[in-house]
N, C-alpha and C positions, 0 to 999 in steps of 0.2 A: 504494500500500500504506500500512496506516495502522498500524505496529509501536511502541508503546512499552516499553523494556525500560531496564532498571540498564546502566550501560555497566561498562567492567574497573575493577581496583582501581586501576590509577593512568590520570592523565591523561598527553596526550601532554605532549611536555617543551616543545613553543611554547605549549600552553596555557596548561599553571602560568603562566607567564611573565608572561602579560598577566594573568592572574587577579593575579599578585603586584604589578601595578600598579596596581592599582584595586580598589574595592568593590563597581562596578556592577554589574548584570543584562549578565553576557558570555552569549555563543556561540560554542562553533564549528562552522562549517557547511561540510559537502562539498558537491559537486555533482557531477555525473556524467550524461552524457544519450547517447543512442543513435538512429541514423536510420536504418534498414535499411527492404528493400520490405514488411518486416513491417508498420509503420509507427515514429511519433516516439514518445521517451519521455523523463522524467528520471527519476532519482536524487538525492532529496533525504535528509541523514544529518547533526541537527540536536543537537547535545549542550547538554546544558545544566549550568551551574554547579556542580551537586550531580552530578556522574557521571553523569546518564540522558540517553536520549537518543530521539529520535523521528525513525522512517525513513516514510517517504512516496515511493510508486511514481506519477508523473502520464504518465497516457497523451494524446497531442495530437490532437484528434477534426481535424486540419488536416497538410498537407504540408507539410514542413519540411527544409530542406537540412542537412548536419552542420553548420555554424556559428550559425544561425538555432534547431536545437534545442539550442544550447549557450547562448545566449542568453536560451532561455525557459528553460527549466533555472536560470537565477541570477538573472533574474527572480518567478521561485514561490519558488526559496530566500531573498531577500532579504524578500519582503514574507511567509513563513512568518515569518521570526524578525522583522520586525514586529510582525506579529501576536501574536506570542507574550510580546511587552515589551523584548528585546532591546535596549539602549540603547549596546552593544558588539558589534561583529561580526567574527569574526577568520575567513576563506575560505576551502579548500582546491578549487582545481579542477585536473583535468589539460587544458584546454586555456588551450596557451599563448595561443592568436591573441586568445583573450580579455581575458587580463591586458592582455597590452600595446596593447589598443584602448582599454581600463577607465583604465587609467594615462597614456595619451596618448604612450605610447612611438611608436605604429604610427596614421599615419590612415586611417580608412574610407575607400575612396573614394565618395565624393556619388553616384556615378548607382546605389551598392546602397543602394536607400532604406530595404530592410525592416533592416538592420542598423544604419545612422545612426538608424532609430527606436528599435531597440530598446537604444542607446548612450544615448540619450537618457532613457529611462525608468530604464537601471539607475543613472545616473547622478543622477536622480530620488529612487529609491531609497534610492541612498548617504547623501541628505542628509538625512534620516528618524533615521540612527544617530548618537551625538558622535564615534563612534568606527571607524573600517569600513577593515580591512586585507585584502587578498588575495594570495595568493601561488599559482604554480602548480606543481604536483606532479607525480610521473610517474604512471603509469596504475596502479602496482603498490601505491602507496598511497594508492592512494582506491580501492580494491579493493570495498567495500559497497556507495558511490554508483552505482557501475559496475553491482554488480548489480541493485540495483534498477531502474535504466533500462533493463537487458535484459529483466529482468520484463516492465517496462510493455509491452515490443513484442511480448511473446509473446502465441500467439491468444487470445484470450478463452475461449475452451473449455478450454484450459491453467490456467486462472488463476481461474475460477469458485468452483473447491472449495476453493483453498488460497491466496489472498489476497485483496484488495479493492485495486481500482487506483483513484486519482481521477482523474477526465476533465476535461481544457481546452480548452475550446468553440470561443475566440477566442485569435488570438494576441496576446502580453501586451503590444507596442508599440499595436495600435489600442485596448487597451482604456484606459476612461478610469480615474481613480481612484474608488474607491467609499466615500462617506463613510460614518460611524454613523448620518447620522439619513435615506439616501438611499432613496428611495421605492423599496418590491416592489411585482413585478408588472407588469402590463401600463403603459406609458410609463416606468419606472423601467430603470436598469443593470442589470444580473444580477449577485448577491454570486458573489463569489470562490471557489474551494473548500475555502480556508481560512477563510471568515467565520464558519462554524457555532464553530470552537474557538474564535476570537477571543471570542464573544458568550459562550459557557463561561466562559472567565477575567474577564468583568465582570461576570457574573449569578450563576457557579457553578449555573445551572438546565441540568440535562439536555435537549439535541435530543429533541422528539417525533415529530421524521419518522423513520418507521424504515426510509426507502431513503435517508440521510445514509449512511451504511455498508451492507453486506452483515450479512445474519442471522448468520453467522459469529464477527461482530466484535460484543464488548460496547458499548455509549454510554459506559455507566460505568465498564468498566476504563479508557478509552481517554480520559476526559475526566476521569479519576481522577488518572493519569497524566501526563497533561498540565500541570496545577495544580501540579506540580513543578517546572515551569519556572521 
């Protein structure tokens, strides 16, 4: 789902906090993800400096166990507030198993390779922001992130009229990273499906593809909106 909206009038109170430490381009960012036989989903819920905030539903065109979709899930949310300039990043998840893998409290065990990958890359990640705090939460408040991960797992015939989900092809541990000047197309990586905004915020020129989104969704609210970050 691609929702930009004004967030409430005040911020939460860990927010202010780090806002009052610094000047930088902060976030804070939820995560939430969901694995049912429906299939995989996240819940990304991306606030920005100035109150607003941008929610994004990603559905996983791949099978994914519930720790492995909680992985991709903070994966797409990390490199979303990349993309978005982020230079502080303060986390909200409800899984704990994540934190304390993230933190080095708890070790992977080595023969689950697809999670030591994916430790790998958010760890990748982390080192991208000057600044990257996580803490985890219980399920009742991260209450948005949650829903939109359910979203993403509902059927597509659900979801056609009354949102736009984005799809993730590959899982984010085999993927490599995609630079600016990396070749489309046939022999080239596949951009991300955050790359279209990313290229927004340098260019300020509107996507011409008009299956970037569903007909539903404006280019220009939504890339209007985003410029606020």
């Amino acid at each position: 789902m691609v929702k930009c909206t004004h967030g409430p009038e005040e911020e939460p109170p860990e927010f202010v906090n780090v806002i009052e430490a610094t000047q930088e381009k902060i976030r804070l960012l939820y995560v939430g993800s969901a694995s049912n036989p429906g299939g995989s989903g996240a819940g990304i819920l991306l606030w920005s400096l100035k109150g607003n905030k941008i929610e994004h539903a990603l559905r996983f065109a791949f099978t994914a166990t519930n720790n492995e979709a909680e992985y991709e899930t903070f994966v797409n949310g990390l490199s979303l507030a990349n993309a978005l300039g982020a230079y502080h990043i303060y986390i909200r998840t409800n899984s704990q198993l994540l934190v304390v893998h993230v933190k080095g409290d708890f070790k992977i065990d080595e023969a689950k390779e697809k999670l030591v990958g994916y430790l790998r890359r958010v760890r990748s990640l982390a080192r991208l922001f000057r600044f990257c705090h996580m803490e985890h939460v219980p399920r009742e408040r991260n209450q948005e992130a949650d829903r939109l991960s359910q979203l993403a797992t509902t059927g597509y015939e659900t979801l056609l009229e009354s949102t736009t989900v984005e799809w993730v092809a590959e899982e984010a541990f085999r993927t490599k990273e995609v630079m600016d000047n990396a070749p489309e197309g046939e022999g080239g990586p596949p951009k991300p499906w955050y790359q279209t905004i990313m290229e927004f915020l340098k260019t300020r020129v509107l996507p011409g593809d008009p299956k970037w989104v569903k007909p539903s969704c404006s280019h220009k609210k939504i890339m209007i909106r985003c410029s606020s970050f």
